[in-house]
Every structure is written in C-alpha cells, then in structure tokens.
N, C-alpha and C positions, 0 to 999 in steps of 0.2 A: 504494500500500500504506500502509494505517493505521498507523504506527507510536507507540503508547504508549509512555511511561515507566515503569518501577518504579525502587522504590529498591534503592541497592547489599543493604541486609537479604536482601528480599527474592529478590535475582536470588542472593545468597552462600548463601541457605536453600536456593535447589533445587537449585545446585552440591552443598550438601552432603550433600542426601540423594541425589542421582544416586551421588555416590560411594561413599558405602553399599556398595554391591556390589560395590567390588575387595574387602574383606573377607568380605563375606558369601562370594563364589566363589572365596577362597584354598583353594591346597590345596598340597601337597608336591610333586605332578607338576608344577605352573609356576614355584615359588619354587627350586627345582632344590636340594634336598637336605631335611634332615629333623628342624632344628631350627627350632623354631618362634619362637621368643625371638629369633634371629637377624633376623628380619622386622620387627622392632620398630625397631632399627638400621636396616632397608636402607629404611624408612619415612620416617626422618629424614633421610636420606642423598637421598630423592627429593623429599624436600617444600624441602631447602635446592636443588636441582638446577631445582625449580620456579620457583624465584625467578627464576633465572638465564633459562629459556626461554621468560618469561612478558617479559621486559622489552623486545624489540621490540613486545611488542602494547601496551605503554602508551606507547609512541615515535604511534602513529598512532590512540590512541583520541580525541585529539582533531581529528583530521580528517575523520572517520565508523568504518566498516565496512573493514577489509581489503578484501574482496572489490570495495565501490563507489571504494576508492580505489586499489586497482593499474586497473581499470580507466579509473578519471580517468589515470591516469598513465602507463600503459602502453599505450591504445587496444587494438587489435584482441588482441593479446598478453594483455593483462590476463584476458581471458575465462578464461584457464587456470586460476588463482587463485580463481575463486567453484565452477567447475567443481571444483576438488582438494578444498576442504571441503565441497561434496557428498559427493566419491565418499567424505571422511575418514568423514564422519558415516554414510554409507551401513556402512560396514566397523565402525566401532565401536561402531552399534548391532545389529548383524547377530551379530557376537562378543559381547555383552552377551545377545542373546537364546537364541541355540545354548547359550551356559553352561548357562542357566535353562531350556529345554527340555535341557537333557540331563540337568540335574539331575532335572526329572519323570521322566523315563522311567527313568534308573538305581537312584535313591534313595525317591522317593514313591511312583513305579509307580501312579497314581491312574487309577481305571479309566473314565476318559474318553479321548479323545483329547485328549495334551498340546500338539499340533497347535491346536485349538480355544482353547486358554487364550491360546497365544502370539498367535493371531489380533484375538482379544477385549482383551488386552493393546494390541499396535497400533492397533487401532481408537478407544480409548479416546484413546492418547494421538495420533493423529490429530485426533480432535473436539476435545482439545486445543488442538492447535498454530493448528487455524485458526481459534479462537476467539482469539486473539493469546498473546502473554506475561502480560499481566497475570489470564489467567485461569487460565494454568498454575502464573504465583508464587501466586497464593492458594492454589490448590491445594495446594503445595508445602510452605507452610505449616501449611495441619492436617495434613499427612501427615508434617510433623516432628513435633508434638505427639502423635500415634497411636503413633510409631515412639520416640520416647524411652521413650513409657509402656510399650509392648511388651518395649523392651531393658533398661530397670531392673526390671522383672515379672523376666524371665528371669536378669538379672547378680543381684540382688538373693535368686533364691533359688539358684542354682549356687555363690556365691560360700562360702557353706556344707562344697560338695564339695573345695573350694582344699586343695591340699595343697603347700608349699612343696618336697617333696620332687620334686615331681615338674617343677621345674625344674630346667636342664641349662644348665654353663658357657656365656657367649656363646661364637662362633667355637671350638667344640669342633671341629667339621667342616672346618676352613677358613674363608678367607673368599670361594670362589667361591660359595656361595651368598648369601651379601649383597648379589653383586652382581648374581647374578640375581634376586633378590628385589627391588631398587632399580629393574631392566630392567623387571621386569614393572607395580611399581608405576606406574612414568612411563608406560609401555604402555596402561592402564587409566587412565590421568588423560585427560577428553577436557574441561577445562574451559578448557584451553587455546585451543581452538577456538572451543567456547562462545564464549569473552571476545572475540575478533578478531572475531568476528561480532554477538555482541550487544549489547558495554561500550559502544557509543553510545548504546542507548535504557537504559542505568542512570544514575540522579543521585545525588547524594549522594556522600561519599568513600570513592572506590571502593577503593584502596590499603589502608586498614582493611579492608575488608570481606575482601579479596583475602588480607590477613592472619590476618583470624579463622577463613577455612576451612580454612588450612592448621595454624593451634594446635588449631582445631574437629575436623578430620579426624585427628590425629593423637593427640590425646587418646584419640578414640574406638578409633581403630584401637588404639591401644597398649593400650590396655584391657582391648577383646577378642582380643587375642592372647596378652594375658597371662593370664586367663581362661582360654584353649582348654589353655596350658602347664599350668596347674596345677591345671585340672581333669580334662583326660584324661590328661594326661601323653604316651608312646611309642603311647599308642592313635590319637591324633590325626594323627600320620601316616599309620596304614594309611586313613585316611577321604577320600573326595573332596571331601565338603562337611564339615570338623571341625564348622565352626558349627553347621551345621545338627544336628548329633550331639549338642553343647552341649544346643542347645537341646530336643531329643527325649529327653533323659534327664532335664530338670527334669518335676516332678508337682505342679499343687495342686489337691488334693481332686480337687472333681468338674469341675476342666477338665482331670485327667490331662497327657498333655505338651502343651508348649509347641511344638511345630513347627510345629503351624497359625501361629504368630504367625512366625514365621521365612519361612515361606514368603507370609503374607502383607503383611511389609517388603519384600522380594525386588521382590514381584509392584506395592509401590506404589512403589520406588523406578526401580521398569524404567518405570513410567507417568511418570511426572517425566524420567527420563530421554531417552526417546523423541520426547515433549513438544516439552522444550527444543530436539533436534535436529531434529526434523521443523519446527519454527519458522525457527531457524537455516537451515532447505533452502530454506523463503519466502524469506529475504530475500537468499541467496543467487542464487532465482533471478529476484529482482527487479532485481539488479542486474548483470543481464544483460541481461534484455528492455528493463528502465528505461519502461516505460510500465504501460500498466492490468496488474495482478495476475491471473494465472488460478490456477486451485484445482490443476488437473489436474496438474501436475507434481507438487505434493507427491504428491496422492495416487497416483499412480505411485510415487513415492520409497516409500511405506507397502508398497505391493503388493511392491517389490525389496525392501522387508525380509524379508518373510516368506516369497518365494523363497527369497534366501540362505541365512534358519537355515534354514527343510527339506532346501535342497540341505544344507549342514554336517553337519548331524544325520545324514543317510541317507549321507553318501562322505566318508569317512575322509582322505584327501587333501584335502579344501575344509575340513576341520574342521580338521588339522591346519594350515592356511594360515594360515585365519582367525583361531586364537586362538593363532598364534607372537607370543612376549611379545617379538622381535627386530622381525619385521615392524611390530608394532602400535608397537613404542616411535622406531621410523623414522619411520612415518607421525604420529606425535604430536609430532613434535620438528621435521617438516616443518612441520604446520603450527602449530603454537606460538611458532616459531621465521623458518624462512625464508623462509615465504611474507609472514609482514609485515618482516621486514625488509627483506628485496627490494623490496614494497610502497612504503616509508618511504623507502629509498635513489631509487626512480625517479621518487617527488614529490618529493624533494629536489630530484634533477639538472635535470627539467624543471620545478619552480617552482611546481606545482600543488599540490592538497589545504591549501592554508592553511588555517589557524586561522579558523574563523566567527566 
C-alpha cells in the first residue's frame, strides 16, 4: 500500500470540516434539554476532555499506526485493534449518515429518493478514499473555502435578525444538560480515531495543528450556537435541525433562502468525512493482511455503510442504537483512548515498535 504524506494543515482542514456536522445535526433531543447557550459550555468542556483522550495516541504516533503497532506487539491478539476501528468507523459513519438521511426525508422531503443521494454520497467519497489521502486533503481544502463563503453568506445576513433578548441565563435548567451536551459532543468527535490511524502519514507539527482545530472548531461552533440563540430564540428548540431553520429563513433577492447552501455543506462535509474513514478502513486493513492491498474490502466496508443507515432509517431500535450519544461517546473514548494505550503499554513491555 502506497502510503503518501500530507501536511498537518492539510490532514487539520478535513478534520475540520468532517466536524462540521456535530453542529450542523444539533438538536435539543441529543443535547438533553433546551437551552441552547448551554452547549457552548459543554463544547468547551469536551474540547479541554479532548486533550486528555487524544494523548495516548501521541505516546505511539511515532512508532507508526495503532492498528500496525499492537499488532507488532501483540501478535495474533493485536488483530483485535485494527478490526475495532473498522467496526469504530463502520458505526460513526453509519450514524453521520442516518442523521443526514433523516434529515431529507423529515425536513426537505425532496422528491427523489433520499436513499439515492446517501448512495451517491458514498460513492463519491469511496472514489475518494482509494485515490489515497492526499487526494481527499485537496479536496478538503476547497471544500473549506466553499463552506466559509456559504456560512459568512448566511451568518453575515441572519446576524441582522440577533436579538439579544432572546438569550437565556447559562444553566437556567441545571447542569445535567451540559453534560449531556459535553457526552454527545465527545460522541460525535471521531478525529480521534482519524489521528491513531492516520498521524503517521502527517508531517509537519502536528501538536499545533491538533491545537488549531480545536480553537478552529470551537470558535465556529460557539458562533453558531450563539446565532441559533438569538436568532430564533425558544423556536429553536421545537426544531430538529435549528441550523438548518437559521439558514431557511435568510432571503437575498433572487436566491431567496439559503438552505440549499446548508444542505449542500452537510452533503460536502459527509464527502470529507467518509473519505477520510473509508481511507483509514485501507490501512486498517493492510495491517492485517501486511502484504499486497486488495480494493474489495473497502468497498465492502462502502456497501455496510449504506446497509446500516437504510437498516436505521427504516427500525427505530437500530436508529435508536446507532445515534445513542452514550454508546457512540464509549466507542470514541475506546478508541481514542484504550486501544492505543494498551497499544503503547504492550510495545513497551515486549521492546518493540521503537522509534525509526
């Protein structure tokens, strides 16, 4: 398997627009109550929590890949480990896409099949992945520049509508919704994973860059949440997608609303997204086989995507599973967390994974 470099920039730019969509897909049913300003806090509250779960994977980024290094260290065992951020990536992009198909069918009601868009979605970021990293970071790239000019378009004329009254004390409510908002956020973070798999083929300093996406994403985030507060104010609860409402109530002239642009961030950041994870499934499962690369597994992994969200979408039980902000924020702290640790401890004990 060819393995390219990018720079940290680059691999931090498609981190940031993948992330994109824990905000775009907020809503009051997962942040567990109905203050919205509250999420601003539980934002900060998971970006300092990031720090914290992200630092066994810079314990082993200089020995390669999580996955090729428990299996140096671990033998037969280690297989478990490249096998778990499959199945991580299998779930977190299955749950990214069930959102965004349920948001067509609920809210846009677009008279296609939204089955069809999610397929062409995957497919995309398929021909992606096997074109390597370096052709999904360019990617990534003008699809920040698309996607800033879209969200200053949109912040730039809503900001107009701001009414400072229709901000509401923090923790009016308590603070159990902080911390579920904090759950969900860390739930929705899969950069984590990203990094254990991919921060070997990144150069440059990576630690800045690791740094800029979380000032970067939470800028942004805070932004738009502050936005959604004082533009719709107590309406923005009753809504599944606020943003998306944001954005469908801006008008200019003769492009009327803006929700085409909202819908098509959504749709370029799920493409970046998918990308990078169906990438990350290669080299997972190269360093298993450890000899010649075949194709067929990813695109197997592509086809289980698009299984999962149709199964979610149509049985309410697999929907509910999928997008539990508990579940998802276990599996994201597994593997951000233990599986390179464990990694890092079993090179340690047996002597392996040195420094190149």
């Amino acid at each position: 398997m060819v393995r390219t470099k990018i720079s940290q920039a680059q691999f931090f730019v498609s981190m940031f627009v993948s992330h994109i969509l824990v905000t775009i897909a907020l809503n009051a049913k997962y942040t567990g109550g109905e203050s919205i300003l509250d999420n601003i806090v539980s934002y900060a509250i998971a970006m300092i929590a990031a720090v914290i779960i992200a630092l066994p994977i810079w314990l082993c980024q200089k020995r390669g890949t999580v996955p090729e290094l428990a299996v140096k260290s671990m033998g037969s065992v280690g297989y478990i480990v490249p096998a778990a951020y499959w199945l991580y990536f299998v779930l977190a992009g299955s749950s990214s896409l069930a959102l965004f198909q349920i948001f067509l069918m609920d809210t846009v009601n677009p008279g296609f099949s939204a089955s069809l868009v999610t397929a062409a979605i995957i497919g995309v970021a398929l021909y992606g992945a096997l074109h390597g990293i370096e052709t999904v970071a360019r990617c990534a790239s003008c699809v920040l520049i698309v996607m800033l000019l879209g969200c200053v378009l949109v912040f730039g004329i809503v900001v107009a509508r701001f009414d400072p009254k229709n901000l509401e004390p923090l923790f009016q409510y308590g603070y159990s919704q902080t911390i579920q908002g904090t759950i969900l956020f860390i739930a929705r973070t899969s950069i984590f994973a990203d990094m254990a798999v991919l921060l070997p083929q990144v150069k440059g300093r990576k630690g800045w860059g690791f740094a800029g996406w979380i000032l970067g994403t939470a800028a942004f985030v805070s932004l738009t949440l502050l936005l959604i507060a004082g533009c719709l104010g107590r309406y923005a609860y009753t809504q599944n997608f606020p943003v998306y409402v944001l954005a469908a109530l801006t008008e200019v002239r003769s492009l009327q609303r803006l929700d085409a642009v909202f819908t098509g961030v959504w749709m370029m950041g799920l493409v970046i997204k998918l990308a990078m994870d169906l990438y990350a499934c290669r080299v997972c499962f190269f360093s298993i086989t450890g000899n010649r690369e075949r194709k067929w597994p990813v695109c197997g992994t592509a086809i289980l995507l698009l299984g999962l969200t149709m199964l979610a979408v149509g049985n309410s039980t697999v929907q509910g599973w999928l997008l539990d902000p508990w579940a998802l924020f276990l599996c994201t702290v597994v593997s951000g967390s233990v599986l390179p640790l464990v990694s890092w401890l079993a090179a340690i004990i047996r002597g392996k994974g040195a420094v190149k």
